[in-house]
MMTF fields as JSON, N, C-alpha, C and O atoms, coordinates in Angstrom:
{
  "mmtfVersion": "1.0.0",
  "mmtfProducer": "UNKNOWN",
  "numBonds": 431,
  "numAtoms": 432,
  "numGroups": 108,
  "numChains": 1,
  "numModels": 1,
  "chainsPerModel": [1],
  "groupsPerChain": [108],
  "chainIdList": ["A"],
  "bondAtomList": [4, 2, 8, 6, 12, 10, 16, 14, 20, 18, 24, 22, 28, 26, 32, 30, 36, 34, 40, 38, 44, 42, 48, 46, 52, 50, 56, 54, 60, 58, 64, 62, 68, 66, 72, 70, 76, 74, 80, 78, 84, 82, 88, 86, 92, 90, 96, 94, 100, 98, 104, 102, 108, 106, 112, 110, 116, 114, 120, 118, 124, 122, 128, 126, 132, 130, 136, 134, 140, 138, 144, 142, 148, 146, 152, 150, 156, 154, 160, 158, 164, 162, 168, 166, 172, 170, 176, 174, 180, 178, 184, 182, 188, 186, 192, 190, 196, 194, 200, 198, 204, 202, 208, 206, 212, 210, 216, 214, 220, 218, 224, 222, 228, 226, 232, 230, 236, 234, 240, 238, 244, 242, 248, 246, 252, 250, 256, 254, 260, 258, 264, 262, 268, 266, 272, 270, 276, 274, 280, 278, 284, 282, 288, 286, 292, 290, 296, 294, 300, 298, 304, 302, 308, 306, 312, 310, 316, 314, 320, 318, 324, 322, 328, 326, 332, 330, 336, 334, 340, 338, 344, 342, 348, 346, 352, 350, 356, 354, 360, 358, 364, 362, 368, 366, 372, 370, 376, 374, 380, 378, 384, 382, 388, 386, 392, 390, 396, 394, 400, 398, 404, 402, 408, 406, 412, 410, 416, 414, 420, 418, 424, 422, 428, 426],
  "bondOrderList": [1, 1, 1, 1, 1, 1, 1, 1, 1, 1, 1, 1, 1, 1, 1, 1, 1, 1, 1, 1, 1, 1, 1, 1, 1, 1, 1, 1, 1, 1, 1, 1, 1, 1, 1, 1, 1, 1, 1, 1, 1, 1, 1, 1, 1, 1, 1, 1, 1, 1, 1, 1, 1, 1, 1, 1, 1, 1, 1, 1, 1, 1, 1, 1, 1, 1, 1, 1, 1, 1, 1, 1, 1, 1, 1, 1, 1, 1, 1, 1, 1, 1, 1, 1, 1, 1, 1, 1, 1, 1, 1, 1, 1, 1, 1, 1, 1, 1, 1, 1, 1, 1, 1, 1, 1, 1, 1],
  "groupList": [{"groupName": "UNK", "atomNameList": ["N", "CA", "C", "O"], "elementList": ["N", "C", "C", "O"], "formalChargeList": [0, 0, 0, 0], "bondAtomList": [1, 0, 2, 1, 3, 2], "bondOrderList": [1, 1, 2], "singleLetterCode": "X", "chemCompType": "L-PEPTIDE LINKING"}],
  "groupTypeList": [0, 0, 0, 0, 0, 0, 0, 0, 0, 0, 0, 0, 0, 0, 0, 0, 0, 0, 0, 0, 0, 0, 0, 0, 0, 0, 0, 0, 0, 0, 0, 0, 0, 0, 0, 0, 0, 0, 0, 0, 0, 0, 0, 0, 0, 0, 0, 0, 0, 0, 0, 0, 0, 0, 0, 0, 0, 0, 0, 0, 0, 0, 0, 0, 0, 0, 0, 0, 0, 0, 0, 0, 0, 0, 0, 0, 0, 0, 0, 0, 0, 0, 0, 0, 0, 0, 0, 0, 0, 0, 0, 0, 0, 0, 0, 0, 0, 0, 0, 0, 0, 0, 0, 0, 0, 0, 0, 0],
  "groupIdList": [1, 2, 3, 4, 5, 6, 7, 8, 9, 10, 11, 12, 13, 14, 15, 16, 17, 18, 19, 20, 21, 22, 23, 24, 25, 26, 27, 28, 29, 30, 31, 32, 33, 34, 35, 36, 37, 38, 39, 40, 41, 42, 43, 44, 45, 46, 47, 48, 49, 50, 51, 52, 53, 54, 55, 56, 57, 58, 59, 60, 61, 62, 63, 64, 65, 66, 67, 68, 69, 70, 71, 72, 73, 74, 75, 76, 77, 78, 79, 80, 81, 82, 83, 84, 85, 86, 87, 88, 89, 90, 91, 92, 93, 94, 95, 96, 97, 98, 99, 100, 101, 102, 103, 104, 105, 106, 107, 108],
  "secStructList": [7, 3, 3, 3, 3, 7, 3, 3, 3, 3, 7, 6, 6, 7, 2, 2, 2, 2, 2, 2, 2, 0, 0, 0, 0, 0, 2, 2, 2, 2, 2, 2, 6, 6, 7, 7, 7, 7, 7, 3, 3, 7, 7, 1, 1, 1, 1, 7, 6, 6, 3, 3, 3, 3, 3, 3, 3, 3, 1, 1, 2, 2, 2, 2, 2, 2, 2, 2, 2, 2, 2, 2, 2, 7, 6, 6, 2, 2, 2, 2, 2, 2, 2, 6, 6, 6, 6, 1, 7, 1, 3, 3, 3, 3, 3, 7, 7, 3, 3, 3, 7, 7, 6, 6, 7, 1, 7, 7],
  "xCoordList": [0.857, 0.0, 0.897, 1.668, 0.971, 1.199, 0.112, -1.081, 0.762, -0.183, 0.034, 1.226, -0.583, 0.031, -0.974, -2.049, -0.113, -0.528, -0.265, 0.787, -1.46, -1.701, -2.425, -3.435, -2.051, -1.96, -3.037, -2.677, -4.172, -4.386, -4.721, -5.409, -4.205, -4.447, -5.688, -5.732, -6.416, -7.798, -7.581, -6.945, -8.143, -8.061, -8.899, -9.502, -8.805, -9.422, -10.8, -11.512, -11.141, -12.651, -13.409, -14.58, -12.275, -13.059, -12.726, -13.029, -11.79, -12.022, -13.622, -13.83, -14.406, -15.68, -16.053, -16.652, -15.978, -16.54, -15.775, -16.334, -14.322, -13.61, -13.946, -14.035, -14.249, -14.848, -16.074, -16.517, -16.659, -18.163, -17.921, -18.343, -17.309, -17.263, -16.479, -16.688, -15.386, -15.135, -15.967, -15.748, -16.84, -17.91, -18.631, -19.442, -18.733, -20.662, -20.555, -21.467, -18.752, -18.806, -17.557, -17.632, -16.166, -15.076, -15.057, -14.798, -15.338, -14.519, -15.594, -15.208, -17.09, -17.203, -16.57, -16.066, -16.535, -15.77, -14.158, -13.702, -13.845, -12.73, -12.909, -11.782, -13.729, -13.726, -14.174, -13.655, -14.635, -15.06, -13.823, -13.611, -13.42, -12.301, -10.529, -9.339, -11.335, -10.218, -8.944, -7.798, -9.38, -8.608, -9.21, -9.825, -8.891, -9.074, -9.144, -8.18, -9.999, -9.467, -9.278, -9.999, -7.742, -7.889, -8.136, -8.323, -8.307, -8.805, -8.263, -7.448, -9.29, -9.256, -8.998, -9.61, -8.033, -7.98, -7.612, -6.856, -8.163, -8.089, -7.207, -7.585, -5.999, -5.418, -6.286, -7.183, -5.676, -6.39, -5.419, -5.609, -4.158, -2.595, -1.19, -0.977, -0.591, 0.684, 0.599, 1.396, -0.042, 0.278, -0.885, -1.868, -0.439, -1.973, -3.557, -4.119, -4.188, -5.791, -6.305, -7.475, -5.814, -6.484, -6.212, -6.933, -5.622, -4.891, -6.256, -7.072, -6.505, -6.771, -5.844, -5.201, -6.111, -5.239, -5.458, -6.66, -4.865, -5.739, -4.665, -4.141, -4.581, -4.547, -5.1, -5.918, -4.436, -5.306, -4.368, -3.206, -5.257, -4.425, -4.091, -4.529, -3.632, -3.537, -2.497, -1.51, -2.954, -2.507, -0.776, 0.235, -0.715, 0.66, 1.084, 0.098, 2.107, 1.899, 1.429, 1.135, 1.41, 0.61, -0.776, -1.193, -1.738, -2.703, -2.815, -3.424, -2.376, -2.262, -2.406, -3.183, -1.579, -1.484, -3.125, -3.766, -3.213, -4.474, -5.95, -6.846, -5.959, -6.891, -6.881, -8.003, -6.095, -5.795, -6.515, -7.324, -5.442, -6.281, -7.618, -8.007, -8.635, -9.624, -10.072, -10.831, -9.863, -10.753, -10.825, -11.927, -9.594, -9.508, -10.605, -11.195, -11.02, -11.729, -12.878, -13.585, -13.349, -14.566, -15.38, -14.998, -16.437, -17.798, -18.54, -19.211, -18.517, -19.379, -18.362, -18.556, -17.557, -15.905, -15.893, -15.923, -15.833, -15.88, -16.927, -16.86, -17.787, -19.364, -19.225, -19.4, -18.983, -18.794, -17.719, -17.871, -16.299, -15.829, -16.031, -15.719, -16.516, -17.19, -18.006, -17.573, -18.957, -19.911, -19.161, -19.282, -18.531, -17.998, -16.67, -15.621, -16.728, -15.639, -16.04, -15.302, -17.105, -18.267, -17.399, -16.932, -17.143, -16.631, -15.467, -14.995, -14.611, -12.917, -12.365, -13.089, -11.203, -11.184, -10.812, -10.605, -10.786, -11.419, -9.299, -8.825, -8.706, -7.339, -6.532, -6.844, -4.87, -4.052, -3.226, -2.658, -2.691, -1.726, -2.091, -3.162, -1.198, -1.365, -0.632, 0.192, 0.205, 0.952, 0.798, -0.252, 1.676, 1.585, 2.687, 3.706, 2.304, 4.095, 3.451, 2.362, 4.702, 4.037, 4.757, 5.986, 4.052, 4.752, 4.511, 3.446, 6.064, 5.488, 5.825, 6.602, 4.757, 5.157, 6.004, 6.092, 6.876, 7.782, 7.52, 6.388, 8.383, 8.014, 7.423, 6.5, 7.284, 6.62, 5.58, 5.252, 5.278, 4.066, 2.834, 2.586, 1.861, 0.387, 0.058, 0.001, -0.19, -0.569, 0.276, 1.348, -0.449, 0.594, 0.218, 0.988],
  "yCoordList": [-1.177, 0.0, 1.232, 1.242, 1.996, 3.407, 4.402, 4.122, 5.828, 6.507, 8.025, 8.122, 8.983, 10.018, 11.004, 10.728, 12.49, 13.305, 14.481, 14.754, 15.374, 15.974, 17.399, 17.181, 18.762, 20.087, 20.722, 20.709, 21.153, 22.383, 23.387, 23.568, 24.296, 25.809, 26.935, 27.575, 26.97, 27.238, 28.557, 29.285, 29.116, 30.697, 31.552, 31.04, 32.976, 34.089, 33.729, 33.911, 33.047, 32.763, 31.6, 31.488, 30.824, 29.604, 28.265, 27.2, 28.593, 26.947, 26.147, 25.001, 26.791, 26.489, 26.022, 24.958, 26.331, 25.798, 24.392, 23.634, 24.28, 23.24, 22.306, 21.138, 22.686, 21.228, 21.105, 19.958, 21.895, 21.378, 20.326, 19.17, 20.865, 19.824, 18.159, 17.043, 18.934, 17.086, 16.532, 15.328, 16.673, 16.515, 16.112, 15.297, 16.423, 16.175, 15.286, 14.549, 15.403, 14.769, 13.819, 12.592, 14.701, 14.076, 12.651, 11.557, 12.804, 11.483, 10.053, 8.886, 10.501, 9.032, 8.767, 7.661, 9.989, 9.445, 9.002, 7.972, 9.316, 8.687, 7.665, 7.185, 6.925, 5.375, 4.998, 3.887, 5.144, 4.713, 4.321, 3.292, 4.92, 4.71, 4.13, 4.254, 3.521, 3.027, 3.752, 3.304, 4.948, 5.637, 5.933, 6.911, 5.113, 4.662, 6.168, 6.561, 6.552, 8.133, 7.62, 6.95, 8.385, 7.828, 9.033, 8.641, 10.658, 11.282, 12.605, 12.834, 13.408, 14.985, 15.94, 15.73, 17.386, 17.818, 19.27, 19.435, 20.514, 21.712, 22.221, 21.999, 22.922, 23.243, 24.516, 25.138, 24.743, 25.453, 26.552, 27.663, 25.483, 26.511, 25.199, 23.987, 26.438, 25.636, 25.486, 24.673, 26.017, 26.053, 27.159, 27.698, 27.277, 27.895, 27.604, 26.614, 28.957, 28.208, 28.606, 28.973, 28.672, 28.689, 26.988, 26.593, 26.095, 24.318, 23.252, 23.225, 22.749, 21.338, 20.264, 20.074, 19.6, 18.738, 17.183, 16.916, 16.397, 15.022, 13.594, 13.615, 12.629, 11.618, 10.42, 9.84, 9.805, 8.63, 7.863, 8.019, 6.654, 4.843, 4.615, 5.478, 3.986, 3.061, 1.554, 1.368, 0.85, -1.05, -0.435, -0.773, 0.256, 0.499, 1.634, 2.257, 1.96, 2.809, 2.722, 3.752, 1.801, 1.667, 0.954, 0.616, 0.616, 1.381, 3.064, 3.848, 3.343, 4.985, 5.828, 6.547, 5.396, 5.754, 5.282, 5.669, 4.673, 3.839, 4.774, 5.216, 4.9, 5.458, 6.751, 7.162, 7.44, 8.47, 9.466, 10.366, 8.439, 8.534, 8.409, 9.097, 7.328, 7.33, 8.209, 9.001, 8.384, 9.897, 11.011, 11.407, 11.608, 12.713, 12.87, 13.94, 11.347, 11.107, 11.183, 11.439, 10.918, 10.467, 11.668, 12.833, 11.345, 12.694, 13.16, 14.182, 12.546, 13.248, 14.308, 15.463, 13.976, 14.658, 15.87, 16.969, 15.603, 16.973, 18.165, 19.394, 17.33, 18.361, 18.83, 20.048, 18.321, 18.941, 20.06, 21.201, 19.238, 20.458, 21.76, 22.825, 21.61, 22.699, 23.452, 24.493, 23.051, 23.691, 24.597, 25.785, 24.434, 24.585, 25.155, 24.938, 25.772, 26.474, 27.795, 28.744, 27.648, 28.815, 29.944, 30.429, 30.442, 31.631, 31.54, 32.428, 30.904, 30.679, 29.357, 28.407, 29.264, 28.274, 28.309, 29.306, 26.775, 27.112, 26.52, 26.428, 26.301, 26.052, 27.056, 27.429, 27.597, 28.068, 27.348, 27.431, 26.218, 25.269, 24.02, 23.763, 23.014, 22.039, 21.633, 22.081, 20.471, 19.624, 18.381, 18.074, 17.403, 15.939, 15.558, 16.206, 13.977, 13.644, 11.953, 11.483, 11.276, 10.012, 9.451, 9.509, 8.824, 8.157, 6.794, 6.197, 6.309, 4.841, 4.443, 4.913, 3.288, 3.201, 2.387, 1.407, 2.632, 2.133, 0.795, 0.75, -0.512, -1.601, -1.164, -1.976, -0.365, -0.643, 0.598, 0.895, 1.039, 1.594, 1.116, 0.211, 1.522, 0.854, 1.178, 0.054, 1.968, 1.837, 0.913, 1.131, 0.053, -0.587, -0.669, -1.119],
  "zCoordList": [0.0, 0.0, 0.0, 0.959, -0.605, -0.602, -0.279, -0.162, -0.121, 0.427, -0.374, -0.667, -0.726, -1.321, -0.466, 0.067, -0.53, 0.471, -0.129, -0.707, 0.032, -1.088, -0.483, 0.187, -0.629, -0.058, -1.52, -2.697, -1.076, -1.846, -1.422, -0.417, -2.252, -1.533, -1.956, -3.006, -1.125, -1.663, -2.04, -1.277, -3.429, -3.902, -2.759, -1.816, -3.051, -1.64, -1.824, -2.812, -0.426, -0.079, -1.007, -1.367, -1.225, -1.578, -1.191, -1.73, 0.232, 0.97, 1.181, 0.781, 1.709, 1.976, 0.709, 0.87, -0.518, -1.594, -2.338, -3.131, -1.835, -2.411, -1.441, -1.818, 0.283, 1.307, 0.603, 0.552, 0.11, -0.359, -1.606, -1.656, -2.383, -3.533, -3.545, -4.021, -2.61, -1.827, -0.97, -1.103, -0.119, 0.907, 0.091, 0.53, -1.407, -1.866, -2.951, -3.325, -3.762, -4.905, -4.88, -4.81, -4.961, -5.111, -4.122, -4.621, -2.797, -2.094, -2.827, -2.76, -3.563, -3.621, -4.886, -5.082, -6.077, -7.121, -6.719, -7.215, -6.371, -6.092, -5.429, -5.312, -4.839, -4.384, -5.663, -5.77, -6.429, -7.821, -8.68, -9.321, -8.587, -9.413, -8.704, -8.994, -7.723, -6.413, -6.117, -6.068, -5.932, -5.22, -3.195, -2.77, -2.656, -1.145, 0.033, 0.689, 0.036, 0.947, 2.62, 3.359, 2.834, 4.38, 5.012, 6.164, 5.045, 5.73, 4.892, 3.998, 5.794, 5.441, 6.312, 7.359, 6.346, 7.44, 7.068, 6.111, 7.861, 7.64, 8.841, 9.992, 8.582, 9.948, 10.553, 9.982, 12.059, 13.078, 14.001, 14.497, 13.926, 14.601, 13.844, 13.844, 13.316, 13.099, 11.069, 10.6, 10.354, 9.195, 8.317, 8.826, 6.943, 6.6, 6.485, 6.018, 7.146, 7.142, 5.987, 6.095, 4.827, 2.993, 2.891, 1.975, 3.347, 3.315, 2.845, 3.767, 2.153, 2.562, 1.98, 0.947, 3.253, 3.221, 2.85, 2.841, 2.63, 2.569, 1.866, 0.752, 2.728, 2.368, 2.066, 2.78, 0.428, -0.344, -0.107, 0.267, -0.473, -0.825, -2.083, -2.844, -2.461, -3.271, -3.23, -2.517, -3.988, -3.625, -4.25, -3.635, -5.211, -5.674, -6.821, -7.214, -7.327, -7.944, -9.626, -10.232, -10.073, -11.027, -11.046, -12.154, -9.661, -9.691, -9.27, -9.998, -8.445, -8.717, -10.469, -11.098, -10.568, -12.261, -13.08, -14.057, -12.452, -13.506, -12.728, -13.447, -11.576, -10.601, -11.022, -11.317, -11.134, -11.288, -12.812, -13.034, -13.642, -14.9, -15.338, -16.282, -14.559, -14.894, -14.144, -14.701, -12.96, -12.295, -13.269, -13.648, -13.752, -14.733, -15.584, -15.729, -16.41, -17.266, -17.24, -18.214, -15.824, -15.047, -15.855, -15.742, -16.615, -17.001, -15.994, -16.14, -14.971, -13.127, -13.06, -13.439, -12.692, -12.221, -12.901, -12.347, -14.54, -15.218, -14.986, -14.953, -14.863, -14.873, -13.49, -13.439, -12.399, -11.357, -11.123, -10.686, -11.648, -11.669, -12.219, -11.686, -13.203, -14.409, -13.414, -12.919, -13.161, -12.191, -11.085, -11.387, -10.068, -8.998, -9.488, -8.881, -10.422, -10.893, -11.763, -12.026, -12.057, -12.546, -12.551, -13.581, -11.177, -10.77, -10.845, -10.136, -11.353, -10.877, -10.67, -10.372, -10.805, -9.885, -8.277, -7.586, -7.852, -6.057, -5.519, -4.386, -6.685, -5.875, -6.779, -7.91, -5.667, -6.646, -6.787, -7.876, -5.743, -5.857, -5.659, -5.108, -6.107, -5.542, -5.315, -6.113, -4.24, -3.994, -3.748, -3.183, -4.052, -3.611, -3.017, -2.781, -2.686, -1.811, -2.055, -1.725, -2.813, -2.15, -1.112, -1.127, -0.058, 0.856, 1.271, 1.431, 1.456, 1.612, 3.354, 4.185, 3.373, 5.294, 5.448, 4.708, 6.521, 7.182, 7.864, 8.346, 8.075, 8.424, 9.558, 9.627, 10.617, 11.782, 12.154, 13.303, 11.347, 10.751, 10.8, 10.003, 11.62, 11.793, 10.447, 9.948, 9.558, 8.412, 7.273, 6.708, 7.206, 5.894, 4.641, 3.793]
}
């Protein structure tokens, strides 16, 4: 299992609208397309509060690659994003990291 961890930085005044669109759409398409979500998190003290944050699964990196790709593709995915982007878009950055766990790592 790998894990990738992944920073976006919400544009002025549109965190609330990028938790909405992961909250309502993204996390089930992405189980759709087996990408595994292990959690979501907005900081409070200790980094920026424009952040979301969030780590996924995957069995390896070429399902990653394969998960990945079909999400892109996904026609829900598009139309949503389309929608929820009306005004702009809702990130200016993004980042990833993949990480893999360590033998004694509760996550494996």
């Amino acid at each position: 299992m790998i894990y990738e961890y992944r920073v976006y930085e919400a544009a002025p005044g549109k965190l609330e609208a990028l938790n909405a669109r992961f909250r309502n759409h993204t996390l089930g398409i992405f189980e759709r397309h087996g990408i595994k979500n292990i959690g979501y998190w907005t900081a409070s003290v200790g980094d920026y509060s424009d952040r979301l944050i969030y780590i996924v699964a995957f069995e390896d990196e070429g399902q990653r690659a394969e998960a990945w790709a079909s999400f892109r593709a996904d026609p829900e995915w598009n139309k949503v994003r389309s929608e929820s982007e009306v005004d702009g878009p809702l990130t200016t950055r993004i980042t990833n990291s993949i990480l893999n766990p360590t033998d004694y790592s509760p996550l494996q």
